[in-house]
N, C-alpha and C positions, 0 to 999 in steps of 0.2 A: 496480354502481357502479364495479369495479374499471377498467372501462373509460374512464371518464369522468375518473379520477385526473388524466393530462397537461392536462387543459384544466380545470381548479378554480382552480390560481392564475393563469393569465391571462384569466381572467372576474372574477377578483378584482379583478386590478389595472385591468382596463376600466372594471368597475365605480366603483372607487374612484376611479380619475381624473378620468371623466365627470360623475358626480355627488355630488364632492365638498362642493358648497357646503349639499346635502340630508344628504347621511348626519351632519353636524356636531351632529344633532338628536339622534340614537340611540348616539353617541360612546359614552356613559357605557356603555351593555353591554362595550364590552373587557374590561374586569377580570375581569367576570364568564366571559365565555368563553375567557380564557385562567387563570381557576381552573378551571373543569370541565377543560381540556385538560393541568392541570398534575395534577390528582387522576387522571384516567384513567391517564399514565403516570407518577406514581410507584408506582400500584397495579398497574403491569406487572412493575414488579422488586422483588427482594427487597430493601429498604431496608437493612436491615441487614450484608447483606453487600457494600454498593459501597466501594469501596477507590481511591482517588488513583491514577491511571497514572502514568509518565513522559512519554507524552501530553499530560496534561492540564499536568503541568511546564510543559514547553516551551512551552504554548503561553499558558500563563499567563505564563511572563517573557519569549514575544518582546511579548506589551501591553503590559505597563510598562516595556518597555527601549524600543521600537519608537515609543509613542507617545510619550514623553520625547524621543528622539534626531529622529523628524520634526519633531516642532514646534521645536526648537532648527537643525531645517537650515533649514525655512523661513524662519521667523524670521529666522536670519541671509542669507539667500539673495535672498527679498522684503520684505524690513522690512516685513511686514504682518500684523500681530495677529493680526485678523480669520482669514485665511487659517491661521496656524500654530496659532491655537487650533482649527478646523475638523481641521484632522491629528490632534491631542491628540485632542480628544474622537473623531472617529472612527476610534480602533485603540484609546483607553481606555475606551469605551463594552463596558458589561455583555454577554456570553452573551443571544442571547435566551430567555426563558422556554418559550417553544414549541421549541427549538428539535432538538427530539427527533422533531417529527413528520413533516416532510419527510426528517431523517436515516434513521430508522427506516424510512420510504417507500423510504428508497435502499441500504437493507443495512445500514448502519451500525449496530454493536453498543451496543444499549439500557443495559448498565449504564454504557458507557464515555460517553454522551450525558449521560444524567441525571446523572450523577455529577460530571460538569463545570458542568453547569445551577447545582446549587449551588455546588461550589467557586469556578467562574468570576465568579457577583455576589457570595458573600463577599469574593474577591478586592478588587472596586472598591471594594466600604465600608470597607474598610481600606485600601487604597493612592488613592483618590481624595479623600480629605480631606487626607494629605500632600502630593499635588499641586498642590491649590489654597490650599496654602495660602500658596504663592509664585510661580505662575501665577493670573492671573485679578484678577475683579473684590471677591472676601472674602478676599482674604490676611488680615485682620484678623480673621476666625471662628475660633474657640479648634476645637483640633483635635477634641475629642470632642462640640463643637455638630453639628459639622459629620458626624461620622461617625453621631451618632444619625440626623440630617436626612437620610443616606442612606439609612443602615439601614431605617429605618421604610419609607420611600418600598419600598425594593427589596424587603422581606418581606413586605411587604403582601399579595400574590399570592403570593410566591413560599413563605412559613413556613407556610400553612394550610392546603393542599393537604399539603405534605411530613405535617406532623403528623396528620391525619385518615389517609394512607395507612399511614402507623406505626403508628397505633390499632388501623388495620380489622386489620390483619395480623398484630398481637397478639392481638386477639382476638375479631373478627368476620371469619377467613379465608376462610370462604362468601361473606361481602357483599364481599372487597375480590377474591375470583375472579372474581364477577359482576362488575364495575367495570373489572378489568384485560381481562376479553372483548370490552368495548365499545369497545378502545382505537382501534377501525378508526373507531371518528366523531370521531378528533381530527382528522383533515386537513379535512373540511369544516368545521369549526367555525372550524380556522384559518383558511381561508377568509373566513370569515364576518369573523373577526377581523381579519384584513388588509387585507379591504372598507374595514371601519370606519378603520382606522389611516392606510392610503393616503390614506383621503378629507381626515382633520385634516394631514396631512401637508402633500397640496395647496393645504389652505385657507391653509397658515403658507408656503408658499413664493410664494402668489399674496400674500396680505397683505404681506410683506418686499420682493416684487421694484423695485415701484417706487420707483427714486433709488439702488437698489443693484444694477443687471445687471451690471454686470462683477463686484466681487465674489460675486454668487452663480452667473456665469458658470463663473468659478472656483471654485467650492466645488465645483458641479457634475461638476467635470474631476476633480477633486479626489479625489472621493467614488467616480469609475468606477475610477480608478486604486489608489485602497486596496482597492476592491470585489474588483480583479484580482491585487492585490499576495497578499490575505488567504486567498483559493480557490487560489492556486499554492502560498503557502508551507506552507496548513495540511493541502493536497492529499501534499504531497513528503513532511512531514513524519508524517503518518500512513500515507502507504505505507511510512514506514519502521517501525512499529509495528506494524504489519498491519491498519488499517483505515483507509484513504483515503480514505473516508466522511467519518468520523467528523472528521477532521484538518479536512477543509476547512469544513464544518458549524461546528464550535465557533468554529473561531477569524474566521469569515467572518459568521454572522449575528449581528444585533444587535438587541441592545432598543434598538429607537430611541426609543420612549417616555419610555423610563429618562434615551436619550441626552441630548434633546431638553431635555428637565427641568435635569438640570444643567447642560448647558451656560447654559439661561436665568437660572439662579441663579449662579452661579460664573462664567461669562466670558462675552464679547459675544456677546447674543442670536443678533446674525445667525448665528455660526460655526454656529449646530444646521443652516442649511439641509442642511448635508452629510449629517446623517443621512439628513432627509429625502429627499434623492434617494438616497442610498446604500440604503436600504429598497427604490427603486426597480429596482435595479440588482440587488440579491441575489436577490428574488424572480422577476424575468426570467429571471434564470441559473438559478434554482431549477424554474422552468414548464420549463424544456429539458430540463435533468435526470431531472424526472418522467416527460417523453417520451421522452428515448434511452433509459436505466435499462434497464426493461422488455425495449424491442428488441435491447439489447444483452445482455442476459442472456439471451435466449430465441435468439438468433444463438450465443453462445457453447456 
C-alpha cells in the first residue's frame, strides 16, 4: 500500500468533487471515522507525557493576532463584511482533528502534532466566544452560552477518543499497543473521510453560488492566499524549532467542518465558503507533498 500513498488524496478529492451531490447520503459516517482516526493516534503516543512547545505558542497567537488584524484590514480596505468575516474565520478556524495523519506521513514529530490537536481547539472554545461576541451576527449571546455551544460541538469527536486512549494505557496497555500498530490505516480512512467532506463541501458552495459569484469569487482568492500565507509562515516558523513539518501542518490545516459550523451561527453564512474551498486547496498541496516527501527523502 505504501506505494499507493501519493495518489489516496487526489482520488479523494476527485472523488469528492465529481460525486458530490451522492456522497450527501453517507455524510453522517465522518464523525465516526475521524473518531477511529483520532483513537488510533492518541494511542500512538504516550498521553501523559505531551507537553506544550513553544511551537505550538507561536502558532497559537499568530490565530488570534492574525485573524483579528485581517479582518480589521479588510474590513477597512473593502468595506465588505462578507469578505473580512471569510479572513476571521479562515485563520480563526480549529486545528484539524486529523491533522496528525498526513503530518506524520511527512516526518513530522507525533507528540508535537497531537499535542497541538488539543491545545489548538481548546484554544477556539475559549478565544472564539470573545470574538463573537463583537464581530458577527450573536453579539448578544452571553459569553459562556456561547463557549458551551462550542465546546460541546468541538469535543464531541475530539474528548472521546483522547479519554479511551488514556484508559487503554492505564490499564489495558496490550489493547492500546495493538490500536497504536494499526496507526498505518489512518490515511486511508482519511481519505475516506475527506471523500465525504469535499462532497458536502461542494454541495454548499454549488447551493450559495447563484446571485453570489463575485463574492464567492472572492472568498475563493481569498481562501488560496491564506492557504499560501499559513504553509509559508508555519513552514519558517517550524524550521526554526526543528520541525518544518510539523509548523506548516498545524497552523495550515483546518477543521473546516468546525469552520463551516460557526461561521453559519455566528456571522454571514456565505463567509464559510472560504473554508470550503480552502479544504480545497490544502489537501492539493497536501496530494504533492505525499508525492515529493518520499522522493526527496530517498534522493537525500
Amino acid at each position: 500500500m505504501h506505494r499507493f500513498k501519493p495518489y489516496i488524496l487526489p482520488i479523494a478529492i476527485i472523488l469528492g468533487i465529481t460525486f458530490h451531490h451522492w456522497l450527501e447520503i453517507i455524510n453522517g459516517l465522518t464523525p465516526y471515522l475521524i473518531f477511529v482516526i483520532l483513537l488510533l493516534t492518541f494511542c500512538s503516543v504516550k498521553l501523559t507525557d505531551l507537553r506544550p512547545s513553544k511551537l505550538e505558542f507561536w502558532i497559537a497567537a499568530i490565530q488570534v493576532v492574525f485573524s483579528l488584524a485581517g479582518y480589521g484590514l479588510i474590513l477597512w480596505w473593502t468595506e465588505n463584511a462578507i469578505l473580512a468575516e471569510g479572513v476571521l474565520i479562515g485563520i480563526l478556524c480549529p486545528v484539524a482533528s486529523s491533522v496528525s495523519v498526513v503530518s506524520c506521513e511527512l516526518g513530522a514529530k507525533r507528540e508535537t502534532v497531537v499535542s497541538y490537536t488539543v491545545v489548538g481547539n481548546l484554544l477556539v472554545v475559549f478565544v472564539a466566544p470573545i470574538v463573537f461576541s463583537f464581530i458577527g451576527m450573536q453579539q448578544t449571546m452571553p459569553f459562556w452560552t456561547s463557549f458551551w455551544t462550542i465546546l460541546k460541538h468541538i469535543s464531541t469527536v475530539l474528548a472521546l477518543p483522547y479519554l479511551i486512549a488514556l484508559c487503554l494505557q492505564w490499564w489495558l496497555p496490550r489493547v492500546n499497543a495493538q490500536l497504536a500498530s494499526w496507526k498505518s490505516y489512518a490515511l486511508p480512512l482519511w481519505a475516506m473521510a475527506l471523500t465525504l467532506t469535499l462532497g458536502r463541501t461542494m454541495d454548499y458552495i454549488v447551493l450559495h453560488y447563484e446571485g453570489n459569484e463575485q463574492n464567492i469569487i472572492w472568498l475563493a482568492v481569498i481562501s488560496l492566499v491564506l492557504c499560501v500565507i499559513h504553509f509559508t509562515i508555519g513552514k519558517l516558523l517550524g524550521k526554526h524549532y526543528g520541525d518544518t513539518i510539523a509548523g506548516g501542518q498545524l497552523l495550515a490545516q483546518k477543521n473546516s467542518a468546525v469552520g463551516i459550523w460557526m461561521a453559519c451561527l455566528y456571522l454571514h453564512p456565505l463567509c464559510s465558503v472560504v473554508l470550503a474551498f480552502y479544504s480545497i486547496w490544502t489537501n492539493i498541496f497536501n496530494s504533492w507533498q505525499l508525492w515529493y516527501y518520499p522522493r526527496h527523502v530517498t534522493q537525500s
